[in-house]
C-alpha positions in Angstrom: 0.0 0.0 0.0 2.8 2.4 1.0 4.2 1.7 -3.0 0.9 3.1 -4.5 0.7 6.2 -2.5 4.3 6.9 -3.0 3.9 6.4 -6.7 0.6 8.6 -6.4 2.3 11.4 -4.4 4.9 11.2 -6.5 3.2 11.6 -10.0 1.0 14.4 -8.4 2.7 16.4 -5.6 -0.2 19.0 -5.1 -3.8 18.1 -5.0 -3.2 14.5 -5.7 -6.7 12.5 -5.2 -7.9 15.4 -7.5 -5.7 14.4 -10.1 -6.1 10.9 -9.5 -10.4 11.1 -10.3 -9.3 13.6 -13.5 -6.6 11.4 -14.9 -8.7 7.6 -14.1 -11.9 10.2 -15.5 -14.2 10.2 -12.6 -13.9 5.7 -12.4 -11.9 6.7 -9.1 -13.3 9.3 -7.3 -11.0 11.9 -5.0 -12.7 10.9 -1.9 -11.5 7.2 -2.2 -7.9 8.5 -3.0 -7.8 10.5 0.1 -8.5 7.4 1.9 -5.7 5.3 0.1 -3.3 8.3 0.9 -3.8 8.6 4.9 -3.6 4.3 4.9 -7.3 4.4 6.3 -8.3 1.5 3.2 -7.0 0.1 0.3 -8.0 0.2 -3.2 -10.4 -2.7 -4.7 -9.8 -4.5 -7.7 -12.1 -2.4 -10.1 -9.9 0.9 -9.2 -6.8 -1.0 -9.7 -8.0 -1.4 -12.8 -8.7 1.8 -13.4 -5.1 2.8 -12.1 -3.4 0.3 -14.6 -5.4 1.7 -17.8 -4.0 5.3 -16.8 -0.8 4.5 -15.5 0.3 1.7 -17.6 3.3 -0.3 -17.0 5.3 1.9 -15.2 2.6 2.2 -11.8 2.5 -2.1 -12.1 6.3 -2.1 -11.6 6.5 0.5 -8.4 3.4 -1.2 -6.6 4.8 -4.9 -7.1 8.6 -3.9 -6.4 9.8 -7.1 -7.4 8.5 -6.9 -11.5 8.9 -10.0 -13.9 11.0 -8.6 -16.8 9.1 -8.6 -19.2 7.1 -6.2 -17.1 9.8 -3.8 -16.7 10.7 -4.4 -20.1 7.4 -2.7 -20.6 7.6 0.2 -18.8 10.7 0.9 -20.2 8.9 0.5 -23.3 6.2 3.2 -22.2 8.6 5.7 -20.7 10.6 5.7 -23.9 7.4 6.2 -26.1 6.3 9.5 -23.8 9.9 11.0 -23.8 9.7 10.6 -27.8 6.4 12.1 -28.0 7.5 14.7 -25.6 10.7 15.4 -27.8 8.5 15.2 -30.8 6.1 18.4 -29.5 8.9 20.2 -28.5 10.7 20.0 -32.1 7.0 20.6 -33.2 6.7 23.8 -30.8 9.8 25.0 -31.5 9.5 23.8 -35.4 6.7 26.6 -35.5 7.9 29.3 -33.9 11.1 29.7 -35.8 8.9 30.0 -38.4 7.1 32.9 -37.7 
């Protein structure tokens, strides 16, 4: 449990339970987070669920600790993908405004 809501807390320093309902959209609602954050209850299957669809591989392998590697092999997969779309927008952005 303390590996979820350090992975939580870590993804969303500031209003985090808030950010957890708008990223899962609304399937896991702030009020529950709040309870997963002060250790009061854990999360049930159906909003682990939801927490894998949004956070993909990457959340799987800090909540287990101890990932199989093809899991981690995944998540290194994912984080590679968003750093290359990341790099990809800012070329984009900056693509643009030479432009102008």
């Amino acid at each position: 449990m303390e590996r979820l809501v350090a992975y939580l807390l870590r993804a969303f320093p500031s209003k985090t339970a808030e950010a957890v309902e708008a990223i899962t959209e609304g399937a896991v609602k702030s009020d529950r987070v709040r309870k997963w954050l002060q250790l009061q209850c854990a999360p049930d299957f159906l909003a682990l669920l939801h927490l894998i669809r949004a956070f993909g591989a990457d959340f799987l392998v800090c909540v287990i600790g101890d990932a199989p590697e093809s899991l981690l092999e995944a998540a290194i997969s994912e984080r590679r993908a968003r750093f290359l779309e990341s790099v990809r927008k800012l070329e984009e952005e900056f693509g643009s405004s030479s432009s102008r």
